[in-house]
Structure formats: structure tokens, C-alpha cells
C-alpha positions as CSV (number, residue, x, y, z in Angstrom):
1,X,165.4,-32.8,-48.5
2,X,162.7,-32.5,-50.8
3,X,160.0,-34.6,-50.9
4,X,160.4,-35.5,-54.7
5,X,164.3,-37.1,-53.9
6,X,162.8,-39.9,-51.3
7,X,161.7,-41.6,-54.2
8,X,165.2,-41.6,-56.1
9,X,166.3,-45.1,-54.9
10,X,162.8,-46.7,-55.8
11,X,162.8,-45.3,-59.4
12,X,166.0,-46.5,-59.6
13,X,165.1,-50.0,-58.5
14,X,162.5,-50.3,-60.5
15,X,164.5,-49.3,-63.5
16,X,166.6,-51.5,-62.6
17,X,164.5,-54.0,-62.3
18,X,162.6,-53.3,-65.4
19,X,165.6,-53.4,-67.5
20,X,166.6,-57.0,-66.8
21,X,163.0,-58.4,-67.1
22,X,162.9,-56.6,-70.6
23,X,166.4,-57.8,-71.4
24,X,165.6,-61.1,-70.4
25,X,162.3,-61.8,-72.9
26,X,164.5,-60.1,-75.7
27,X,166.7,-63.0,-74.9
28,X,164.2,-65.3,-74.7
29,X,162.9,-64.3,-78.0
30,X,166.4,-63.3,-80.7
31,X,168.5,-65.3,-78.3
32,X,170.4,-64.1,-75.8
33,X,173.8,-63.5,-77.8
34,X,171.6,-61.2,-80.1
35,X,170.2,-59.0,-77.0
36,X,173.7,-58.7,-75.5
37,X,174.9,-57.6,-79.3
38,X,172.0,-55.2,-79.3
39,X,172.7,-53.4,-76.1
40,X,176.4,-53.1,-77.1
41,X,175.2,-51.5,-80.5
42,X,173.1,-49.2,-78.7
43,X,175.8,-48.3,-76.1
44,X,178.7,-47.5,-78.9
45,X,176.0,-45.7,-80.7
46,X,174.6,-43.3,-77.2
47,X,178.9,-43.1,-76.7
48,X,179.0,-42.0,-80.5
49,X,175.7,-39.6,-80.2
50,X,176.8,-38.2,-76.8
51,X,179.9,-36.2,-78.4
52,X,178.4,-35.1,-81.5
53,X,175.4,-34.1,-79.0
54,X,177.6,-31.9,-76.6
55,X,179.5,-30.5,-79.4
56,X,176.3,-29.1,-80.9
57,X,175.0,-28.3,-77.5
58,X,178.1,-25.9,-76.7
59,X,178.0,-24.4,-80.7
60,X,174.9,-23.1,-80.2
61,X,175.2,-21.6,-76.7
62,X,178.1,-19.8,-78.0
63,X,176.6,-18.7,-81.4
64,X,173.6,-17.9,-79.5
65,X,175.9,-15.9,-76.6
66,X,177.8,-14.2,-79.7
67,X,174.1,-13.0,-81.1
68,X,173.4,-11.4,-78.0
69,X,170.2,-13.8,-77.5
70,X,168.9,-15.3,-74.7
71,X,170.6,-19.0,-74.7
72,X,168.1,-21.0,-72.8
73,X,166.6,-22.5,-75.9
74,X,169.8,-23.8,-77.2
75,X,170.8,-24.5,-73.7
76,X,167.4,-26.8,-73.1
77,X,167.7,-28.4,-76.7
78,X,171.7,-29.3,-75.9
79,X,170.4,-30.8,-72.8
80,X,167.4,-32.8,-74.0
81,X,170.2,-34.6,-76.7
82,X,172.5,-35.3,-74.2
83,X,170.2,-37.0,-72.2
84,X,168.9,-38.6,-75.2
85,X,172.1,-39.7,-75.9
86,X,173.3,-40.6,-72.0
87,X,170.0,-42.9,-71.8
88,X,171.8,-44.5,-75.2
89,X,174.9,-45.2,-73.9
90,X,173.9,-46.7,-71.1
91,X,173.8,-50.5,-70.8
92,X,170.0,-51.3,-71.9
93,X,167.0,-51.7,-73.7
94,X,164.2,-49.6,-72.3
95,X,166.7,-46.5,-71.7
96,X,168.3,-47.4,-75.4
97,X,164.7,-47.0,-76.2
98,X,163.9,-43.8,-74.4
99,X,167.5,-42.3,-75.5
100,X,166.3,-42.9,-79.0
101,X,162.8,-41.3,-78.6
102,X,164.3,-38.4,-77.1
103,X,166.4,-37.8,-80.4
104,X,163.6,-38.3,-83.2
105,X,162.7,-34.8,-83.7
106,X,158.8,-34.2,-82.6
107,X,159.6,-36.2,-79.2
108,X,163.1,-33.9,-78.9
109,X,160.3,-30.7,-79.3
110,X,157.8,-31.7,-76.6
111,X,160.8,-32.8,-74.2
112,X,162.6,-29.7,-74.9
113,X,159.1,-27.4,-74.1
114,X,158.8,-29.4,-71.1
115,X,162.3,-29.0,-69.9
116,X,161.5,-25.0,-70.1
117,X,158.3,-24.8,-68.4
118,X,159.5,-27.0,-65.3
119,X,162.5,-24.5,-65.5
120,X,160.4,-21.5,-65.3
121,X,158.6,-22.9,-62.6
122,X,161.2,-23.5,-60.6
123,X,163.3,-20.5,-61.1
124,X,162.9,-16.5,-60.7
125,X,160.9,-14.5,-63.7
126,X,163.9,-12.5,-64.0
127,X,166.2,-15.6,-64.4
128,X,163.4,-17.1,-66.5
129,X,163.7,-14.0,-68.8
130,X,167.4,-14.0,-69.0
131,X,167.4,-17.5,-70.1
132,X,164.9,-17.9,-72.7
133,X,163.9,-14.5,-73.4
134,X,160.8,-12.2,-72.9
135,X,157.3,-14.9,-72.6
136,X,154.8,-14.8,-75.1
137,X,151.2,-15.3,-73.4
138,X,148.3,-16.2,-75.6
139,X,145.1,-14.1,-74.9
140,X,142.1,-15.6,-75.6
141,X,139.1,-13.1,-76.7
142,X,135.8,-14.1,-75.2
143,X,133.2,-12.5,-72.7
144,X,135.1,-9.0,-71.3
145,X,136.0,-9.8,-67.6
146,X,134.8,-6.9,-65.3
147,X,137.6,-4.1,-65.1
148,X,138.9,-3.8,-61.4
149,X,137.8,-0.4,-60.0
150,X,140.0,2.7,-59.5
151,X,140.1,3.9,-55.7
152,X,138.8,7.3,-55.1
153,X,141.8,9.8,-54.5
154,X,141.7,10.6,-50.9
155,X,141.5,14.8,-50.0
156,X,145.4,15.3,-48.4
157,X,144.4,15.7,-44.5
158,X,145.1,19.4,-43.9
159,X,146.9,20.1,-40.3
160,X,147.3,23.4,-38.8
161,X,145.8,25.4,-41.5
162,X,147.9,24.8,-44.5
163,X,151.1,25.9,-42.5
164,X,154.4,24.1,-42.8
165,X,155.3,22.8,-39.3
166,X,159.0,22.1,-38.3
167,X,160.1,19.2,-37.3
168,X,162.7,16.2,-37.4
169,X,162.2,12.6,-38.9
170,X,163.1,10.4,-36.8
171,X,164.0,6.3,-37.8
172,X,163.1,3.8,-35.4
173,X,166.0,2.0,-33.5
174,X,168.1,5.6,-34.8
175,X,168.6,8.2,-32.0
């Protein structure tokens, strides 16, 4: 198991947890018919989003599969909108909130860079290059960093005079 996953059950606790003290002061404060009418809004609307969302999602992998172009950006921007509009749809007010955030644009950008660098950490370069193309690294110009130094070619190790000598190559574990 990795190490990350232990924590699952507490996150999910303390979401949990965090979602009915926030529910409860936003029905302490509109009234507690308004905050139950305000999660249902924000549910029908995350159910609403969440197809629209996947239908993009799959239009451009395909037009983007069609072009002959790597689909992981479509693929990562599909994916941040879905989850933008799963945390929507389900019951509550911080994940309404965090649902909504992840649909505004700018947010939708940074969470959609993020989503590709953890993916590029945690998969192969070659994968990494299949999905999102070839990577652009920015080279900064500043003081020239001391060139490594070539090895010296070694003189070939002459046996027998020059002379070819017979003989048979051998693997190990092969007789």
C-alpha cells in the first residue's frame, strides 16, 4: 500500500466533518430551508455540468486522436471539468465551492498544469511523451557551467603482434 492511501479515511472524515460544520453556520445564518435549497441547486447544477463536461471531454480526445496529436492535454482538461463538476454534484457546500473554482477558467488552467506535472512524475518519459507531446524546457542563460571533459581514447591493446587469433565465443551458462 502506499504510504499516501493510509490517510484516505482521515481526509475523508474530515471532509466530512467540515462539510456539516459549514452547512450548519449557512443554516444558522439564511436559515436552514435556504442552505438545504442551496445544496440541491448546486447538486442539479454539478448533475447538469457533469454531462455537458464529459461530452466535451470525449470531443476533444477524439478530435485531438483524429489530428494525430498527442491527447493528454484534452485528456487532463476533460478530467479537471469532470471533477469540477463531480465536486458540484455532490451533496455540499465546500465541494459545491471547490467544484465551481475548478470550472472558472484561470483556476481550470493551474489545476489542469498540475494534473500534468504529477502525471509526468509518476509515469515513464516515453508515456509522458505519448500523452502530452514532446516537453518544452526553459533554458536560462547566465554564467556558462564548466563543460564535462572528453576521456582520452584508449590505444587498442595489441596481442600477438597484430595477428588474428582463432577462437570461439563462448556465453556463460551455454556449453
Amino acid at each position: 500500500m502506499r504510504r499516501g492511501l493510509r490517510f484516505v479515511p482521515l481526509a475523508l472524515l474530515l471532509a466530512v466533518v467540515l462539510e456539516l460544520a459549514v452547512f450548519v453556520g449557512v443554516g444558522r445564518a439564511l436559515g436552514f430551508g435556504a442552505a438545504v435549497l442551496l445544496v440541491f441547486a448546486a447538486s442539479l447544477l454539478g448533475l447538469v455540468l457533469l454531462r455537458r463536461e464529459g461530452m466535451r471531454a470525449w470531443r476533444g480526445f477524439r478530435s485531438a486522436a483524429a489530428a494525430g496529436q498527442p491527447p493528454g492535454g484534452q485528456v487532463t482538461d476533460g478530467l479537471v471539468g469532470l471533477a469540477g463538476a463531480l465536486l458540484l454534484a455532490v451533496p455540499g457546500l465546500v465541494s459545491g465551492l471547490v467544484g465551481v473554482l475548478l470550472l472558472v477558467p484561470p483556476v481550470r488552467r493551474l489545476a489542469r498544469v498540475g494534473v500534468r506535472r504529477a502525471t509526468e512524475r509518476r509515469v515513464s518519459s516515453m508515456v509522458a511523451g505519448d500523452l502530452f507531446g514532446p516537453r518544452t524546457v526553459r533554458v536560462r542563460q547566465g554564467a556558462p557551467q564548466p563543460q564535462p571533459q572528453q576521456p582520452q581514447p584508449q590505444q587498442p591493446v595489441v596481442v600477438d603482434g597484430g595477428r588474428a587469433i582463432e577462437g570461439e565465443i563462448v556465453e556463460p551458462g551455454r556449453h
